[in-house]
C-alpha positions as CSV (number, residue, x, y, z in Angstrom):
1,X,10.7,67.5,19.9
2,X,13.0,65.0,20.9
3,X,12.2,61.4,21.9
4,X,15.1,60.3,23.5
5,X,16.4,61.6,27.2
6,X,16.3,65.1,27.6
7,X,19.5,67.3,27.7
8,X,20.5,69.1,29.7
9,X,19.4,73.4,28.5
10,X,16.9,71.2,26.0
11,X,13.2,71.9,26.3
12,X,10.5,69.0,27.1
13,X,7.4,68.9,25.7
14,X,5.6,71.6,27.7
15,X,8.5,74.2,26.7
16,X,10.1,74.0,30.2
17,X,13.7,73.9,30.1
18,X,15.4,71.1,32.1
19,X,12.0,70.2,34.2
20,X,12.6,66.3,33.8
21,X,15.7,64.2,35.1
22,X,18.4,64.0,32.1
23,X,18.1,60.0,31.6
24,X,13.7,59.9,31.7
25,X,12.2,58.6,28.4
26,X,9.3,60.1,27.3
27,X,6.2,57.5,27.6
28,X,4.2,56.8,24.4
29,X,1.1,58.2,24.1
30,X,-0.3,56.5,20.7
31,X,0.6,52.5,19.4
32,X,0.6,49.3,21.0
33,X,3.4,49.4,23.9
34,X,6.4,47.8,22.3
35,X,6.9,44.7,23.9
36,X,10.2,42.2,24.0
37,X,11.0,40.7,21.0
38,X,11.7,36.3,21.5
39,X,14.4,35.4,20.1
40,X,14.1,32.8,17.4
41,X,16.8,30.7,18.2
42,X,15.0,29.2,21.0
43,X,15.6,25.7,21.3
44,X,11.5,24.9,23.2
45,X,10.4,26.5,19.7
46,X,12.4,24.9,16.9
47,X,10.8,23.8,14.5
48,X,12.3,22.4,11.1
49,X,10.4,23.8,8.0
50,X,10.4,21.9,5.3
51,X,10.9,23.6,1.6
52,X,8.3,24.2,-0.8
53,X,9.9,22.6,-3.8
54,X,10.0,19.0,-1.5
55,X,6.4,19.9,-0.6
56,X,5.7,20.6,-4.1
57,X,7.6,17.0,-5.8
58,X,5.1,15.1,-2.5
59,X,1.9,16.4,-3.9
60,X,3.2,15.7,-7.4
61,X,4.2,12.6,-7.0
62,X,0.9,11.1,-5.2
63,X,-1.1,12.7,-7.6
64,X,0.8,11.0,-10.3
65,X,0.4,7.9,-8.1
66,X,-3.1,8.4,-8.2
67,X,-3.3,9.1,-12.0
68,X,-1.3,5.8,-12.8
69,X,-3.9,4.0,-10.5
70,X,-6.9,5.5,-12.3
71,X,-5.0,5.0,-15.9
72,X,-4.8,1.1,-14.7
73,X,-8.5,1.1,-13.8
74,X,-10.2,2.1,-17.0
75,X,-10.2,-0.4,-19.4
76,X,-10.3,1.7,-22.5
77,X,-7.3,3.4,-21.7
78,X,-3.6,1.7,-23.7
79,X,-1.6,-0.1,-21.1
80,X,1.5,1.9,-20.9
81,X,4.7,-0.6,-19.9
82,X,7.2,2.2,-19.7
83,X,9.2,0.7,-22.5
84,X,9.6,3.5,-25.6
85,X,8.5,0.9,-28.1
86,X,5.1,0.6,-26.7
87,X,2.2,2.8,-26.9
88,X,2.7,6.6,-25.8
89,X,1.2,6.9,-22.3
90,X,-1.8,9.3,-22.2
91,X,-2.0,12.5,-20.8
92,X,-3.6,13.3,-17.4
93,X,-6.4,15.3,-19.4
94,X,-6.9,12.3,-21.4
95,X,-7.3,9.8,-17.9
96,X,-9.4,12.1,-16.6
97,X,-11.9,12.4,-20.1
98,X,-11.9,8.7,-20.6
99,X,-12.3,7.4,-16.5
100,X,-15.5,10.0,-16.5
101,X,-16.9,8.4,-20.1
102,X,-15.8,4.9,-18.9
103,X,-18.1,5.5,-15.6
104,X,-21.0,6.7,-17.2
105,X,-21.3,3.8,-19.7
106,X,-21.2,1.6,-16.5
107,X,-24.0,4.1,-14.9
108,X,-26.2,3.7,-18.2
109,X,-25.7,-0.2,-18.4
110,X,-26.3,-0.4,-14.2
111,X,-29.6,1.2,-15.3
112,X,-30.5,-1.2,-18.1
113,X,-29.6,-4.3,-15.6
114,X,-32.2,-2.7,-13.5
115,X,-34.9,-1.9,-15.7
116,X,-34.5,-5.4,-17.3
117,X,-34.9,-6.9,-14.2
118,X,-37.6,-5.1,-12.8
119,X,-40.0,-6.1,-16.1
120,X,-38.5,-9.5,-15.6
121,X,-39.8,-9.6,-12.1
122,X,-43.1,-8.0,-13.0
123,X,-43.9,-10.3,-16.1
124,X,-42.0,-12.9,-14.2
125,X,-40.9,-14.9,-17.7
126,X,-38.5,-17.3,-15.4
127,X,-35.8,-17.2,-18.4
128,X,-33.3,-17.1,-15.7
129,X,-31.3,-20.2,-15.3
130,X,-32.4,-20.6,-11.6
131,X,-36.2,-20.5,-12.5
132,X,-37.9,-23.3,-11.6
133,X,-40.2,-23.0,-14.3
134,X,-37.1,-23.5,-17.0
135,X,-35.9,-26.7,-15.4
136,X,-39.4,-28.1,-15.7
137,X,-39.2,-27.5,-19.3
138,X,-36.2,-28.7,-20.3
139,X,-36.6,-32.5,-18.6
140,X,-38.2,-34.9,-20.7
């Protein structure tokens, strides 16, 4: 069954010979109706894409921003100065491990400080150097 214009001598769809005008399309029955394609060099719709590989190097080199700043942060960490004499500069896995270890020692002394100072407070000892009781003692 052709798709195109009918012939003339060709048969439409319902077998009758030459019962359409030659140049008539045949409608579609099934599908969405094909619609106009836009052209994509439309100037209203340009729009400059930029390439994965430079997206790629931006995310990699704020995260290695971020990794220096963290690196800087944590005291236990070698202080890498770039130079190939000093120190080897530690791996992100290794900045990561230490900066998590270095935060919970500062959790677990935070929670000493407070526990010390809540007995402190409750047996108030006045040991402090701001204690009024302490200056008392001292003078003479």
């Amino acid at each position: 069954m052709p798709l195109g214009p009918i012939e003339e001598g060709e048969e439409d769809r319902d077998g009758v010979v030459g019962s359409r005008p030659p140049n008539q399309e045949i409608k579609r029955k099934r599908g969405p109706p094909k619609l106009p394609r836009r052209s994509r060099s439309s100037k209203s719709t340009i729009t400059k894409r930029i390439p994965h590989n430079e997206v790629e190097r931006k995310y990699r080199n704020t995260l290695n921003a971020a990794m220096e700043q963290l690196r800087a942060k944590v005291p236990t960490l070698p202080q890498h100065d770039g130079s190939f004499t000093g120190p080897l500069k530690p791996t992100k896995v290794f900045v990561l491990v230490a900066a998590v270890e270095y935060i919970e020692r500062l959790e677990a002394e935070n929670a000493r400080l407070i526990e010390e100072n809540k007995i402190k407070r409750a047996y108030g000892t006045g040991d402090g150097p701001l204690s009024i009781s302490s200056r008392m003692r001292r003078k003479p």
